[in-house]
Structures are given as structure tokens and as C-alpha cells.
C-alpha positions in Angstrom: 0.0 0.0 0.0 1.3 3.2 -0.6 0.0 6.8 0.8 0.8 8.4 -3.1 -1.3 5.7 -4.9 -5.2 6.9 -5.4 -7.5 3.9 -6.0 -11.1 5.2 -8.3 -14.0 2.6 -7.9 -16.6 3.9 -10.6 -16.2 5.2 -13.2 -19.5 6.3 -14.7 -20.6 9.5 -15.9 -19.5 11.6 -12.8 -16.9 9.4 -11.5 -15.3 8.7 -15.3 -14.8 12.3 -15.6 -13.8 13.2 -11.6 -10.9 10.3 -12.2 -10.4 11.8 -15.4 -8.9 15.1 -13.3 -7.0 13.0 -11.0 -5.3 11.5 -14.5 -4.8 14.6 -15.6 -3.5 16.3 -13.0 -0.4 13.8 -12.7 -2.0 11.0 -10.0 -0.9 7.8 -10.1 -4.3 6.0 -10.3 -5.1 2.9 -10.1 -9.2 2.0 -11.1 -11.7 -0.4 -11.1 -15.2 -0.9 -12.5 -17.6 -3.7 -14.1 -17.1 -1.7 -17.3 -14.4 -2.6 -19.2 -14.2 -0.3 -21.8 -14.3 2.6 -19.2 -11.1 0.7 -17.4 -9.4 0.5 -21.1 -10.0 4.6 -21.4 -7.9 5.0 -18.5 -4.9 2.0 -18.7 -5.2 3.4 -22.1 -3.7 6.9 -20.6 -1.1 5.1 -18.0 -3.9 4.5 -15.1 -3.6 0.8 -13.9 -6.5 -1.7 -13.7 -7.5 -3.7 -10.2 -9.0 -7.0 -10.6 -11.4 -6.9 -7.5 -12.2 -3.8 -5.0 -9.6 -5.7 -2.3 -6.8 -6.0 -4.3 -7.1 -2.0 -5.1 -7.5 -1.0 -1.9 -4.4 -3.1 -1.0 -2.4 -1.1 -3.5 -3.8 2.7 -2.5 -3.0 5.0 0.5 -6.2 6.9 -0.8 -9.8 4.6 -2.3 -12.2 6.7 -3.4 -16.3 5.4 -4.5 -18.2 6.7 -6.6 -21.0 4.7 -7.5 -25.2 5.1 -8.0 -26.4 3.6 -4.5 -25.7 3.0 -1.2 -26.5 -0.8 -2.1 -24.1 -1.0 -4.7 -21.5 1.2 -2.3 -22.5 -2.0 0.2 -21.7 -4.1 -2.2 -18.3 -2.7 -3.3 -17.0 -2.1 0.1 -18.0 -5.3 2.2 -17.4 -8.9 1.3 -14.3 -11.0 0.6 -12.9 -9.1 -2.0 -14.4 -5.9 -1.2 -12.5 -2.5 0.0 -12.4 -3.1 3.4 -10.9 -6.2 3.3 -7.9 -4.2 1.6 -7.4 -1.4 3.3 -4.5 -1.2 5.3 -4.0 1.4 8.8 -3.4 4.8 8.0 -5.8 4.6 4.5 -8.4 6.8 3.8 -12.0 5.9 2.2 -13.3 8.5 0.2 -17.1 8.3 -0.5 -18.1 10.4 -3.5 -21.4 8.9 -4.1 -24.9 10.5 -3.2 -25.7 8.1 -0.1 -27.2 8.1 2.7 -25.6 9.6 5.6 -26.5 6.3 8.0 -24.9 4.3 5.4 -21.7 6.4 5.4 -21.4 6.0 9.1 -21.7 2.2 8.9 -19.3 2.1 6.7 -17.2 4.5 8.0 -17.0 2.7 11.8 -15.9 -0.5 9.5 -13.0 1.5 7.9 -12.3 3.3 11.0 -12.2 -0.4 13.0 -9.2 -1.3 10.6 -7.2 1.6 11.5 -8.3 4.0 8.3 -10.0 7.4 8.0 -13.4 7.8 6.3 -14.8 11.0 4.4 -17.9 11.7 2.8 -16.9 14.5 -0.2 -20.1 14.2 -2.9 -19.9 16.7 -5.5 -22.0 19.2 -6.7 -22.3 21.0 -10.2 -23.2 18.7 -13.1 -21.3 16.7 -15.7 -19.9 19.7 -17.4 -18.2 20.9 -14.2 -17.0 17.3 -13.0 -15.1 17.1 -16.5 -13.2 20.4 -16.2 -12.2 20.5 -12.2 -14.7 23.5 -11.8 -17.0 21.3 -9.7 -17.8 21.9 -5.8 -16.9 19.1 -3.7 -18.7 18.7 0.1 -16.9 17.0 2.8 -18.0 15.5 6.2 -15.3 14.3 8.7 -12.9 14.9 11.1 -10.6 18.0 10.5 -7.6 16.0 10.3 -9.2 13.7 7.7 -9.9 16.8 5.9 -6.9 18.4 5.7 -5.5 14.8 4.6 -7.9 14.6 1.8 -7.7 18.0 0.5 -4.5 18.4 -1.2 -6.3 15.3 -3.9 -10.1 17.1 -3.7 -8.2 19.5 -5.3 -7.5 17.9 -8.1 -10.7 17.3 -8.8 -12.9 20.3 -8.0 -12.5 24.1 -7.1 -15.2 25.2 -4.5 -14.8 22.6 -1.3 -16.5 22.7 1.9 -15.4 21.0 5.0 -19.2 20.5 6.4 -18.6 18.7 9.8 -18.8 15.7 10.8 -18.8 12.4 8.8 -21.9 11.8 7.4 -22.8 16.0 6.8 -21.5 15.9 3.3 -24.3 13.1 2.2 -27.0 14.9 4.2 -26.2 18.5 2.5 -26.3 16.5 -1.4 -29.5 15.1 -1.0 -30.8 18.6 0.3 -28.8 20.5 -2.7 -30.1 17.5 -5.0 -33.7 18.0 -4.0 -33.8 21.6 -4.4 -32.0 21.0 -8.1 -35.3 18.8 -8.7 -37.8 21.2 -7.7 -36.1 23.7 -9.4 -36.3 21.5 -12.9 -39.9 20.9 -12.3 -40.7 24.8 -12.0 -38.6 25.8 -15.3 -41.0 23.6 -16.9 -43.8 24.8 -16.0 -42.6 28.2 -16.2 -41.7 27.9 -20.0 -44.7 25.8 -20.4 -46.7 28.5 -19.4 -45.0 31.6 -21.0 -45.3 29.8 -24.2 -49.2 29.6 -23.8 -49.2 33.4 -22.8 -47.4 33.7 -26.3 -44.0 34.5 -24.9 -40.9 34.1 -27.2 -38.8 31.3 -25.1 -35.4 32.9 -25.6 -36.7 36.1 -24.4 -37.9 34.2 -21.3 -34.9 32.3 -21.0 -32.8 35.7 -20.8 -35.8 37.4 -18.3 -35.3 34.6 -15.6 -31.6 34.5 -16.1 -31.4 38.4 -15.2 -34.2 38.4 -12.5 -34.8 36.9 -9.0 -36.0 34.1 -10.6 -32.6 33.1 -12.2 -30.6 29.7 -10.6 -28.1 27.3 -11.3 -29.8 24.9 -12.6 -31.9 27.7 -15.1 -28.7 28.8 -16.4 -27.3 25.7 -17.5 -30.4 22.7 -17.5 -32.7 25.4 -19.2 -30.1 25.4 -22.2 -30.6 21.6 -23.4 -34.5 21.8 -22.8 -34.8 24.7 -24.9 -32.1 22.6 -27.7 -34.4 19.3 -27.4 -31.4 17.6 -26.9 -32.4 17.2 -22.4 -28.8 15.8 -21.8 -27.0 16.5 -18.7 -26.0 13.2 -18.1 -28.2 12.2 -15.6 -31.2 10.3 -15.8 -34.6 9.9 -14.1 -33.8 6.5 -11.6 -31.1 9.3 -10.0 -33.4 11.3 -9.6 -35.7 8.7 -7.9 -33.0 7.7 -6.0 -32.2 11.1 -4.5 -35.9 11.9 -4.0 -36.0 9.0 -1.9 -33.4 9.5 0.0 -34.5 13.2 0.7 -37.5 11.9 1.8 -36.5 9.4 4.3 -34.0 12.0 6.0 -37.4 14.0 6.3 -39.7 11.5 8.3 -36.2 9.8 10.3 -36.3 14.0 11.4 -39.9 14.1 11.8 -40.6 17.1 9.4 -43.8 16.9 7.1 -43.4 17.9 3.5 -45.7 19.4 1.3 -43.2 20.5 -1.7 -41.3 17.1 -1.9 -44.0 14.3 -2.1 -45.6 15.9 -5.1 -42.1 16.8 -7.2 -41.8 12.9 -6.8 -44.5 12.2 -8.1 -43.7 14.5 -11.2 -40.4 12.2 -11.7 -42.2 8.9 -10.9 -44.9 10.0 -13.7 -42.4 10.8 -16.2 -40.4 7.8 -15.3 -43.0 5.5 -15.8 -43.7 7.3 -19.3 -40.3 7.4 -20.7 -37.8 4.8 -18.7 -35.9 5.2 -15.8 -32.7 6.0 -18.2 -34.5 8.5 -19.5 -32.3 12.3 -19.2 -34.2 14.1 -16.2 -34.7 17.2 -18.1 -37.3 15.2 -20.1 -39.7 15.7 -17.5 -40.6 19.2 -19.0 -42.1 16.9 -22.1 -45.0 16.1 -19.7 -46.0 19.3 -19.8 -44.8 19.8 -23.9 -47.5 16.8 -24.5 -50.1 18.6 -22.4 -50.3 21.5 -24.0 -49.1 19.9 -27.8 -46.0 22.3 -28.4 -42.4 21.7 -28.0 -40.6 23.9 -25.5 -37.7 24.9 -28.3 -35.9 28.5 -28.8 -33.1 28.6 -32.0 -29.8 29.1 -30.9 -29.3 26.9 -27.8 -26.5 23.9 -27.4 -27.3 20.2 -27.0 -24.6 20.2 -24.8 -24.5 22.6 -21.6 -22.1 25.5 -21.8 -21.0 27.1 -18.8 -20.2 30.7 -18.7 -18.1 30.9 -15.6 -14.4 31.0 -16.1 -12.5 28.6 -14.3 -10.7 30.9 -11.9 -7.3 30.2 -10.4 -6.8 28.7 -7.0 -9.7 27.0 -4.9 -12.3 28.1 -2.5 -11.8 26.2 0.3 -14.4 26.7 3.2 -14.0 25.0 6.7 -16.7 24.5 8.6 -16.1 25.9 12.4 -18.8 25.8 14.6 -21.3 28.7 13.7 -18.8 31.2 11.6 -17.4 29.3 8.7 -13.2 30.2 7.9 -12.2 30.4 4.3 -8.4 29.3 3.5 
């Protein structure tokens, strides 16, 4: 095992592109996943190949997951041949998957029983940003485990937050995820609506983007519903998957909902209508077949470009009891 080895388990559509960073930014990397054309993209570019989650972990200092749910994180980590079977005193687990924070702390007491450190650092920002390093990256754990992990975080995004505890990270994604949800929902219906009130779209587009109406996920989601093209990379079963696990940190806190149960039900509809790996953004053609136009504007990509410049250096904020301290 050695401390300057990074192990990547995942290497889908955020996690091919977040190991992709790591690659380029001069790691030595070993990966693994049940892909093996992904694992060829990267041996292909010098990254080495594990045969089993074990037998990476026994090889890397630092094993990061990335994967679509805490069953398949369950799966990679436990077990035989799984990551904590490899990883040696003085490792560090890095879970970059949307999970669920009670999960991460089970997981986290096994690591920590073997001597290791574990973090919880999802990521937040789309596709787009994952690929360039521009992406923000939460992370729940101990202040030492931080400071460990940051120098590689780092490498892979530019906004990080240290948010407390392990465990915080996870709750503060599927918060941030929920509200991205909502927020898709309502762009729908917005266009949906100023089109019936005989509204040019791009002239809408450009009024929410310069009003208090404007978000994240308007300024870049809006762009590939108004193209046709709905692709962001992430599909309606993540979706469900993060609306469920936003709604079972709701009743395990004993808050009741009003907003939540019926955005999930807008995803479940339009999952049942167009497949689970259907792009999210198609949810907007609910409302496109309701009132029988297209929700289109010339001139938009079928890719999302992003208008903020990749600054130099990092944000790093760490999270000190009520007043946060930026580095």
C-alpha cells in the first residue's frame, strides 16, 4: 500500500470524468469498474487496472467510491474481495457517491475499526463541471481527515467545503439535489406557461436569467431543454433515487413535506412514461404533450455550456462551529 497511490472505484458519468482530473492532474491511479471499456479509457492513458475492490484498496494509500447507491457502495465495500478487506491502517475511504448519511457512518465505523479514515466528499455541479475540475466538492469528517484529503479534492474540483462531521456531506447533497429537482420541475412549467401566454422562449430564458428568478440549474439545465437535446448526463432513476433518500431524511427528522412528495411524483410519472434512463430534463415533455407544443428556442446547445471562467486557486471553506473560515 502506498499513501501516493489513489484507487477510483466507478467510473460512470461523474466518477469517469472526476478520475479523469486526477489522470490529468499527474495521480498515479489505479481504477476499477464492471465496465471494461471505461477501465481501457484509462490504462489506455497510463492509469492501472485492479482486478477486485480488495486488491485495489491493498495497492492505495487513498480509495475513493463513486457509484449510483448505497447498495451498490455496500456491495463494493464489504465482502471477501471488497474495500475493506484491503485497506490497510493509515488509508483513507473517500465516498463520492450521493448516499445516505446512515450508510456512510456504517461504513465509516468499518474502515475506522481497521485503522483508516473515512470522508464523505459528494460533489456538486453537473457533468460539465466534474469534466473540467470546476465542480464543488462537500466533505463531512474529522478536521484531520480533511486536511488529509484536500491536497487530492483539489485535483478534482475548485469550491470545497469542509461541512462537519462524517456523514454531513451526504446529508447536504440530497438537500442541494432536492432543491435541483424542484427547481427543474418549475422551469417547466414556467416555459410551459409563458409559451401559452405567447411568450418568445429565448426572451424568457434571458428574463429569468437576469431576474430573481434566475438559478443554477436555469442557467445551464434550461439550455438543453430549450435545444431538445435534455442531456446533462443524468437520468430519471437518480433522480428517484435522490428523491427518496431526501424523503426518508425528512420522516427519520420528523418534518412533514408538502413540496417534496408531489415533485416525486412528477419524476415517478415521467419515469414510468419514458424509462428510468430516460435524461431528467425530459420531464418538461409532460408538460410539452399537455399543452401539444415543444418547448424549443433557436440558438441553444445540445450540450450545456457554462459561462463561468475557471478561476485560479480553490475556495476552500472549513466549517467551524457557527462562523465558517475560508483558506
Amino acid at each position: 500500500m502506498s499513501d501516493a497511490v489513489i484507487g477510483f472505484i466507478g467510473l460512470g458519468n461523474v466518477g469517469g470524468k472526476l478520475a479523469g482530473s486526477l489522470l490529468r492532474n499527474g495521480a498515479d491511479l489505479v481504477v476499477r469498474d464492471l465496465d471494461e471499456k471505461r477501465v481501457r479509457s484509462f490504462t489506455d492513458r497510463g492509469a492501472a487496472a485492479a482486478a477486485t475492490p480488495r486488491a485495489l484498496a491493498e495497492r492505495c494509500g487513498v480509495v475513493v467510491t463513486c457509484l449510483p447507491s448505497p447498495a451498490v457502495c455496500a456491495q463494493v465495500m464489504e465482502g471477501d474481495d471488497g474495500v475493506l478487506a484491503g485497506l490497510s491502517p493509515g488509508a483513507v475511504w473517500m465516498e463520492m457517491s450521493t448516499t445516505d448519511r446512515d450508510e456512510v457512518l456504517r461504513l465509516g465505523a468499518l474502515a475506522q475499526a481497521r485503522g483508516a479514515m473515512a470522508v464523505d466528499c459528494p460533489v456538486s455541479g453537473g457533468c460539465h463541471r466534474a469534466a473540467t475540475g470546476n465542480i464543488s466538492i462537500f466533505c463531512g469528517g474529522t478536521r484531520e481527515a480533511f486536511d488529509r484529503v484536500l491536497p487530492v479534492l483539489k485535483m478534482m474540483g475548485r469550491r470545497i467545503l469542509h461541512t462537519g462531521a462524517l456523514g454531513s456531506a451526504s446529508v447536504l447533497k440530497v438537500v442541494t439535489n432536492y432543491l435541483a429537482s424542484v427547481n427543474l420541475a418549475a422551469l417547466g412549467e414556467a416555459f410551459a406557461v409563458a409559451r401559452r401566454a405567447g411568450m418568445d422562449l429565448t426572451t424568457a430564458y434571458e428574463a429569468i436569467r437576469i431576474s430573481s428568478g434566475n438559478s443554477f440549474v436555469h442557467e445551464t439545465e434550461s439550455q438543453v431543454i430549450l435545444n431538445g437535446s435534455y442531456d446533462i448526463g443524468f437520468t430519471m432513476d437518480l433522480v428517484q433515487k435522490d428523491m427518496g433518500l431526501f424523503l426518508e431524511l425528512a420522516e427519520r427528522a420528523a418534518v412533514d413535506l408538502d413540496v417534496a412528495p408531489v415533485i416525486g411524483s412528477v419524476f415517478d410519472d415521467a419515469a414510468r412514461r419514458y424509462g428510468p434512463r430516460a435524461l431528467s430534463p425530459m420531464v418538461v415533455r409532460r408538460l410539452e404533450e399537455a399543452i401539444g407544443t415543444e418547448l424549443r428556442a433557436p440558438g441553444f446547445p445540445d450540450e450545456i455550456i457554462d459561462d463561468e471562467p475557471e478561476a485560479p486557486g480553490h475556495e476552500v471553506v472549513v466549517a467551524i462551529g457557527p462562523s465558517p473560515v475560508r483558506d
